[in-house]
N, C-alpha and C positions, 0 to 999 in steps of 0.2 A: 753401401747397402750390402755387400758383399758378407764384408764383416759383423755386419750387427745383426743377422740372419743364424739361427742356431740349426747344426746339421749332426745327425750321427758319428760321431768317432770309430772307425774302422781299428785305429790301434790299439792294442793291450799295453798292460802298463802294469808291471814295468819293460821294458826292452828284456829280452833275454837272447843268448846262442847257448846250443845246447850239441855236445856231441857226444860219441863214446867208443870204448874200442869192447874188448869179447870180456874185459874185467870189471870197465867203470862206468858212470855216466858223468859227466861235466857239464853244469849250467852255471852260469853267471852272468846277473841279473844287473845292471845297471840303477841304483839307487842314489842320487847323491841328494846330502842335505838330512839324510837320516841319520841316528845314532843306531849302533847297534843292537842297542838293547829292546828299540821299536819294532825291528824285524823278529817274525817268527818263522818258523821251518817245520810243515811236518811232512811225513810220508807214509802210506799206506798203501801198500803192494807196487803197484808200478803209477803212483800219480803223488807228482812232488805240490805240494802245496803254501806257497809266499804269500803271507800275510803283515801289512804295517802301517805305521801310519805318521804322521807329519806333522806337526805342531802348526797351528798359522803362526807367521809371527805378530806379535805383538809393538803396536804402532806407539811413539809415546807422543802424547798431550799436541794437540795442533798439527799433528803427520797427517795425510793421509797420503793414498796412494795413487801416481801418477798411471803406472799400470801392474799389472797383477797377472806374470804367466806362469808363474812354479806353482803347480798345484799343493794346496795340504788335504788331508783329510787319511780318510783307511784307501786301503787298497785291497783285494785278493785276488790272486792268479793263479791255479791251478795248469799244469802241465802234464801230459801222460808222456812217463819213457817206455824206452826198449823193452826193457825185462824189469823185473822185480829186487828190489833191492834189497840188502842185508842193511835195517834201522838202526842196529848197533853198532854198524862201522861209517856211518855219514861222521862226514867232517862240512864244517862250513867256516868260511872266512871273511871277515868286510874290511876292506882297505881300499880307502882312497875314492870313497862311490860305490866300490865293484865288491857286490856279493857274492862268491866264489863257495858253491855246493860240491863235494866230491861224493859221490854216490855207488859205493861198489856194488856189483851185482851179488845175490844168494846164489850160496855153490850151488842150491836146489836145480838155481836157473842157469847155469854154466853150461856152453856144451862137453857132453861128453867126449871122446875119443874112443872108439871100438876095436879092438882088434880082432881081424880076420884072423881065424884056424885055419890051415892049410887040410886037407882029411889026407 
């Protein structure tokens, strides 16, 4: 009964860990089963946005399925960073599952450093 009862999903999907230091932001997203070229990436001011999708796969002639837990279909996950990023310097990587965004911040958003005049 347990099982066959439908309840709200709490989790987003995909996984992500996201950190940064005063230069970058770093997310990498947990994907596996995808090809690359199904992921997309964009970003607009300080909110990275993952968008993909999954093929089902295709059963042949007399298959069917015992059970069915890798989800297929789109996905979209929105995340807001730290600061605002410079769109012309993102780098992204997918190896091995792991989506891997490098995200440096706009000098705009940099902290500055001030120097005190002594009078």
């Amino acid at each position: 009964r347990l099982f066959s009862q439908s309840y709200p999903r709490s989790v987003d999907y995909p996984p992500i860990n996201i950190w940064s230091n005063e230069d970058e932001v770093m997310v990498q997203a947990e994907l596996p089963g995808y090809v690359a070229t199904d992921i997309d990436i964009s970003v607009v001011q300080n909110s990275l946005t993952l968008r993909g999708e999954r093929k089902p796969e295709e059963l042949k002639a007399g298959e069917t399925y015992h059970r069915r837990e890798r989800p297929a279909g789109e996905f979209v996950r929105t995340v807001e960073l730290p600061f605002e990023v410079d769109n012309s310097k993102v780098e992204a990587e997918y190896t091995a599952g792991i989506l891997s965004v490098r995200l440096p911040r706009a000098e705009a958003h940099k902290p500055k450093r001030i120097t005190v005049k002594a009078s």
